[in-house]
N, C-alpha and C positions, 0 to 999 in steps of 0.2 A: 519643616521644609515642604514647600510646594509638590506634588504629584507629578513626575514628568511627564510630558506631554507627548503622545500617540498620534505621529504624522501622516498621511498618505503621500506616498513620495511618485513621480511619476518615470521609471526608467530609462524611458526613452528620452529623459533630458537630466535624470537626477536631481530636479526639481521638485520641491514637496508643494502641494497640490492643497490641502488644508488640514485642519487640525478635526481627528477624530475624536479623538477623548483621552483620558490619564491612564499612564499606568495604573492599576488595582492595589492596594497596601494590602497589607494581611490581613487585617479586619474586613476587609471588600470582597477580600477573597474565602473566610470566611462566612458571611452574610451571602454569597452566591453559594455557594456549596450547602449551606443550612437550608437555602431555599430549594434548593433541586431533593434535597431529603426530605423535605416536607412532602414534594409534588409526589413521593412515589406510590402513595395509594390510588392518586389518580390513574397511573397506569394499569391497576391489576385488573381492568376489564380488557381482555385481550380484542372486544370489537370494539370497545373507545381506542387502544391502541393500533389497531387496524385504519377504521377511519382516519386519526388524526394523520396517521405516514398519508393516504390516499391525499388526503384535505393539504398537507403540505406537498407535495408534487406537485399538484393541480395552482396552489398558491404559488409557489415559483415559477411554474411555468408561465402564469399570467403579469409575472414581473419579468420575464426573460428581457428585454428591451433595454429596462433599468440595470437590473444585474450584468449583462453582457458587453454594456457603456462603461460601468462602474469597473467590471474586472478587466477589461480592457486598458482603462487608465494605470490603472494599478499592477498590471503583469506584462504589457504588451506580447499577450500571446493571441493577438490575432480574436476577430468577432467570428469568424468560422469555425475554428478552432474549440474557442469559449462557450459556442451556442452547442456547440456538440456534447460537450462536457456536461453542460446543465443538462440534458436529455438524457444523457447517461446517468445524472442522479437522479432525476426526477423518473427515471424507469427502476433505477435502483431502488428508489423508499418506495416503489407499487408494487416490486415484488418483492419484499421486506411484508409490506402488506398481506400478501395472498398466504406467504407462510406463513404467519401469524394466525391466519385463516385457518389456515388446515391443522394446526397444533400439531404437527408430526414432530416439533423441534423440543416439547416437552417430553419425548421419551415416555411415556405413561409405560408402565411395565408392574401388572398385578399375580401376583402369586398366591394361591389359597392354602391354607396349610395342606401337608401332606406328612404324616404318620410313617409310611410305609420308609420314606427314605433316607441314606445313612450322609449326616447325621438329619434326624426330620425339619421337615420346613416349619418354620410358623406362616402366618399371613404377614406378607409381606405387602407392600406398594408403594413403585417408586416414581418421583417424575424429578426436572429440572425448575428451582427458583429461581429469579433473580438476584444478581451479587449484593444492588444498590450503585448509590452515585456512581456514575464512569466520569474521568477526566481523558478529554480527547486534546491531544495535541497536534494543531492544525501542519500540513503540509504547503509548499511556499508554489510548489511547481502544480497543483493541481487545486486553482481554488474552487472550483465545486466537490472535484468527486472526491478527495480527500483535503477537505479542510469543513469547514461549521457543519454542512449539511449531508458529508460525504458517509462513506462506509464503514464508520466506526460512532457516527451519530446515529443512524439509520440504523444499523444492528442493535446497538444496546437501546434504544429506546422500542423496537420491535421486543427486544427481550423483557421489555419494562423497568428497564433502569433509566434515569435522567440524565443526564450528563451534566458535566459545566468543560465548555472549550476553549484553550488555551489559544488566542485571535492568533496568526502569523502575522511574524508588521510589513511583509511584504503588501499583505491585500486588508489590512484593518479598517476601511469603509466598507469594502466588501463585507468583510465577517459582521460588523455591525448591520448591516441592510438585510444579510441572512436571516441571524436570529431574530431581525423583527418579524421577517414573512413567517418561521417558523411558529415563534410564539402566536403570532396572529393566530395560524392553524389548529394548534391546541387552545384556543380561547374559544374557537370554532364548537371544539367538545369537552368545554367543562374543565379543560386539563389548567393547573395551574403557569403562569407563566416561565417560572420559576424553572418548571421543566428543561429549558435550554438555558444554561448558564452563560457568559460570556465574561472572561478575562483577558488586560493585555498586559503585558510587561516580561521580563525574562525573572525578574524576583517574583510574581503573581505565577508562575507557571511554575516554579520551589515549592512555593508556598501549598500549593495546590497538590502537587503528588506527595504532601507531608501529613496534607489534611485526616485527621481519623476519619470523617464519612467517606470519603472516597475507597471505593469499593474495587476498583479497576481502573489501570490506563490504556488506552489507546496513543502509539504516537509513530509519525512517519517523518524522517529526515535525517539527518548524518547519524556517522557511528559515534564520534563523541559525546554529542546531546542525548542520543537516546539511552548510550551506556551509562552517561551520571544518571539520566530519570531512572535508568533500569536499577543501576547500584541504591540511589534512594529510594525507591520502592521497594527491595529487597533489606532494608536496613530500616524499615518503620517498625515502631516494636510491635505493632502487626502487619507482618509483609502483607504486599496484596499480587496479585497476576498483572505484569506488564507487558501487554504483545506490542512490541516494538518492531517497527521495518526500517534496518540502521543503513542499506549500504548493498550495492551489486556490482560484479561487476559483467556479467551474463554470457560469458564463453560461448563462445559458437567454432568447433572442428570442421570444417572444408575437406573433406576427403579430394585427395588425389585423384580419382574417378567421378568424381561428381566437380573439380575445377575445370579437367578435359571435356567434359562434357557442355557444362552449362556456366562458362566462365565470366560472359559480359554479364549475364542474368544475374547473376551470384553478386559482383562488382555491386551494380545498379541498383540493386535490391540492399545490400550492406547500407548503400550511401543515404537513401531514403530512410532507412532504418535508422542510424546514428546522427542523423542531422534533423530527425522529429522533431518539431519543437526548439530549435534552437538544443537539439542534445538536453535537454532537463526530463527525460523520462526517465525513471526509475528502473527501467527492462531495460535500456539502452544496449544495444552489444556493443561492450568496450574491452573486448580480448576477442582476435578472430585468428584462430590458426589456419595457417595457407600453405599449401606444399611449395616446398621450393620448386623452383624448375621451368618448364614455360607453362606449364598450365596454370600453375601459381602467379605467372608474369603476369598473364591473361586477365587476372580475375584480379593484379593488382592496377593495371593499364584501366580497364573498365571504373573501377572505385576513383579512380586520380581524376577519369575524366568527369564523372557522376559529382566528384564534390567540390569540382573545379568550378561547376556551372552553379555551387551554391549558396547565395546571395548572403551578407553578413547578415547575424540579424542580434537583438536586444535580450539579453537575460534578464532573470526576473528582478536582480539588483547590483549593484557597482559593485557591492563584494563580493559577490559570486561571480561577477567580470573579472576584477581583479586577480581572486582565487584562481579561477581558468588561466589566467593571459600567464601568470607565475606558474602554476604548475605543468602546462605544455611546455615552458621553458623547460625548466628543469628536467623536465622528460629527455627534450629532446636532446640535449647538452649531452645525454648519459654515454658512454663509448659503444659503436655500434648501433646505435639510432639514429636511422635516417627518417625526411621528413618528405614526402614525394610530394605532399599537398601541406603547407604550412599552417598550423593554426594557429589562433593569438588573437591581437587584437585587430578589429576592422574598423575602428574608428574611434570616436572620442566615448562615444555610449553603447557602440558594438563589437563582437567580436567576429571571425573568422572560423570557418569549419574546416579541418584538417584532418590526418592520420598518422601517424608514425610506425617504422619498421623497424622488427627485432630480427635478430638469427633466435629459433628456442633454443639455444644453448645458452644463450646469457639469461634465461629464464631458468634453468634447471636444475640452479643451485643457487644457495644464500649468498645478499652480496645488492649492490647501490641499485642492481636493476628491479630489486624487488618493488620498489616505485609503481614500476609498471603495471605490479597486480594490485595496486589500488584503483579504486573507483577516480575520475577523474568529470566532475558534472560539468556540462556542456557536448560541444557540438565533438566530439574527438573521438575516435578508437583507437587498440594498438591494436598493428596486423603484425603476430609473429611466425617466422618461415621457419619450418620443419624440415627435415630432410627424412624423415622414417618414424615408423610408429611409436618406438622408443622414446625419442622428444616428444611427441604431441603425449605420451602418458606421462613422463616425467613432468610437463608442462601443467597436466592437468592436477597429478600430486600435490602441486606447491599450492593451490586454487583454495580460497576459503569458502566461505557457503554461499549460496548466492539464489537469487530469486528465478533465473530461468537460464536452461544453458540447453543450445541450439546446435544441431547437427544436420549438415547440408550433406547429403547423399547423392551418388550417378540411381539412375531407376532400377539398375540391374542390384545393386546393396541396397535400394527400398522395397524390393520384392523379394529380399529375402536371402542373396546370395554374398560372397564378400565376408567384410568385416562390419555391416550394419549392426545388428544384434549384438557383438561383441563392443564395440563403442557407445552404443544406448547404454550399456550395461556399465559402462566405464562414468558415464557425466550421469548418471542417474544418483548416485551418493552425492552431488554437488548441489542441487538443485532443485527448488518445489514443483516447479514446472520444464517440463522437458521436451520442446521442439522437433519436430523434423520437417527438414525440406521448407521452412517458413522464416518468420523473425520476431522476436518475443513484443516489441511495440504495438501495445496497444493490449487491455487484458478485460476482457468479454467478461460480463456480471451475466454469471450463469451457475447449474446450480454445481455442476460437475468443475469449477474453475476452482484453482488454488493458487493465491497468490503468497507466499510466504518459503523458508526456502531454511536450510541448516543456518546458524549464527556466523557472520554477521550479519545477513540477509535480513535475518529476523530474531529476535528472543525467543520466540515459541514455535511452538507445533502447529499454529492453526492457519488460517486464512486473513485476509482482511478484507476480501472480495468475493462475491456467492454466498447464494445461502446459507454455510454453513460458519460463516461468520457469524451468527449470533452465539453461537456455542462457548462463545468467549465469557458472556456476561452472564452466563448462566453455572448455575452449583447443581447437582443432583441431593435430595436428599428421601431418605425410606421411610417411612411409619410401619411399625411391625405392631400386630396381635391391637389396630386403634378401631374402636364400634364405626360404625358405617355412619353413624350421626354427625362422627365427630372427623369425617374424614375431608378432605377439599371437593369438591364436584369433579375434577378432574381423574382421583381414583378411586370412585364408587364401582360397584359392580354392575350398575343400570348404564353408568357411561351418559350420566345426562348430556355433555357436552358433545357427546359423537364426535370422540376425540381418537385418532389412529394409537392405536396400543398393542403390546403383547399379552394376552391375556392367558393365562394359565399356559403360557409355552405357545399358544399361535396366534397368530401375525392378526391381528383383525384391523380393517379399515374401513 
């Protein structure tokens, strides 16, 4: 049977656009993953690793034009939009780079025996390897910074593992024009091509987290997809770590005292927030609790008129249109939901931005409104009205894990007075990142940033954005009582590498 064929489709008319290439059979998917195993000795030079990130930035950026045409066709999200995106990756793999530089992400940690202590030490020294192959699965709503070239390619290949990634079929000419720049970049230093894998199909992406070299996944997109990759990657007869980001729905509290205060702001600020993008950011705030009352009025009058003024626009594909224009339905149908600004559909290829209103007592117990607290992608939030502290906790109880939860303050409870502190302390178990007085859209690649959040946010503990994202693809492992001959360069006692380490108990850098 013929290979199916891999279309680029263009959304803004649901026209496919050309044929990029086939589905991958298991043996294709195989022969990519064998190749990315080969290429991994080419990484262990951590300044060939350094370089090649540097050499692929610089390589992307000089195709910005190409790429920002291409994914343009393919997402309609806008050449503004898209050019900012490539900057933010191509800033992303140069500071992937410098830490690679500095080796501080090896942990180097040497211990010389010690006699005296109970029970005694031998010589010990430890640092962090590489896992091997990573399987990255691409993201639909963000084709650069998480999909081929984004932040789960850039980390594991900083760390020195290779990847092979799983195309999205939203942007599949894309994905394919990516790994060519990249591999270019690695041809630049030696590195085998092999190093950036590419597959497409949804059997090729099975296939792929079953494979024995695959070492790791990376994957960002709904909770169904990432929970079967997560269940079959926990069910290989050798499980592997799967940091998955399944699903948000990013609660943001509106105090009472901070709606009286700064109500239109609050509104205005919401509407811009949740209509990013056409609503397909993954921080989106899509649960905002509002007091009832006029202040509440205030700040819902302000959002009605903010997203009244805001023009339909194209999601990244007809099933995710369709998806949206059904599940606002269904939201809004529920008893008790009203719709002040209607969402749905805006036309034959777009839809409309809207919000819908709850009382939090139909949130505060099990029953058809729990709808509500699902994720819902696109342009939409629920604003649900509280009447006392009571509700907004019980509200917050029923809340599953989520990637960032936002808490709008008056200045006199951000100085410290009030119930501030007391409600930090309440969305702080919800949450990997935790706002005040801002809106989670938009998440800085920095080194202090954590994007990741309790399940179903995420599978794991870690990040997938900042430095400390490489920590994923890496193992620690110890050599005890091994001769200095036979030991890596990295835990000698000379420190050829002039590498940041603990050495005998102090900090040396």
């Amino acid at each position: 049977m013929a290979a199916a064929p891999v279309w680029s489709v263009d959304p803004r008319t649901g026209k496919q656009r050309e044929q990029v290439a086939v589905e991958a059979t298991a043996q294709e998917v195989d022969s990519t993953v064998r190749a990315a195993h080969e290429a991994r000795a080419a990484l262990a030079d951590r300044t060939v690793r350094a370089a090649f990130l540097r050499t692929a930035a610089d390589e992307l950026k000089a195709a910005e034009s190409t790429l920002v045409e291409v994914a343009d066709a393919e997402t309609a999200l806008g050449p503004v939009r898209l050019t900012g995106e490539l900057a933010r990756t191509c800033y992303q793999l140069r500071a992937f780079a410098d830490i690679v530089d500095e080796g501080e992400f090896l942990g180097v940690v040497v211990n010389h025996p010690d006699d005296t202590a109970t029970p005694p030490i031998p010589d010990l020294r430890r640092y962090k390897v590489p896992l091997g192959v990573v399987a990255v699965y691409s993201a639909s709503n963000f084709p650069f910074a998480f999909s081929v070239p984004g932040g789960d390619t850039a980390s594991a290949l900083a760390a020195g593992c290779p990847v092979v990634v799983k195309a999205h079929p939203d942007h599949p000419a894309l994905s394919e024009l990516v790994a060519r720049v990249l591999r270019g970049a690695a041809a630049r230093h030696g590195v085998p091509a092999g190093v950036v894998g590419l597959v497409h199909g949804f059997e090729a992406g099975i296939e792929l987290i079953k494979h024995p070299l695959i070492a790791g996944a990376g994957f960002t997109g709904s909770i169904r997809g990432g929970r079967a990759l997560f269940d079959a990657a926990a069910a290989r007869p050798v499980p592997i770590p799967f940091h998955g980001e399944l699903g948000s729905l990013n609660p943001v509290v509106v105090t009472e005292a901070a709606a009286a205060e700064r109500a239109e702001a609050i509104g205005a600020g919401l509407a811009g927030s949740m209509t990013l993008g056409v609503g397909q950011f993954c921080v989106k705030p899509g649960l905002v609790l509002v007091p009832a009352g006029a202040a509440g009025d205030g700040l819902v009058k302000s959002l009605t008129d903010a997203v009244s003024d805001t023009d339909a626009g194209v999601l990244l594909d007809h099933r995710m249109r369709d998806n949206f224009v059904a599940g606002v339905a269904e939201r809004a149908a529920l008893p008790d939901v009203d719709s002040p600004v209607t969402p749905g559909a805006g036309g034959e290829h777009t839809v409309s931005a809207g919000f819908l209103t709850v009382p939090a007592g139909r949130l505060t117990e099990e029953g058809a409104h729990d709808l509500l607290l699902e994720e819902c992608f696109g342009p939409v939030t629920v604003v649900v009205r509280y009447e006392d502290e009571t509700e907004v906790r019980g509200v917050l109880s029923r809340l599953p894990g989520n990637l960032t939860a936002t808490v709008q303050l008056s200045a006199e409870e951000a100085a410290g007075e009030g119930r501030g502190a007391e409600l930090l302390a309440e969305v702080t178990p919800l949450a990997g990142r935790v706002l005040v007085n801002g809106w989670p859209t938009g998440v800085a690649v920095a080194a202090a940033q954590h994007h990741g959040g309790p399940y179903p946010a995420t599978t794991s503990t870690s990040t997938s954005v900042g430095g400390t994202a490489i920590e994923r693809w890496l193992r620690p492992v110890a050599y005890q009582g091994t001769p200095e001959a036979l030991l890596p360069p990295e835990l000698r006692d000379d420190n050829p590498l002039g590498l940041p380490r603990r050495f005998n108990g102090v900090l040396e850098r």
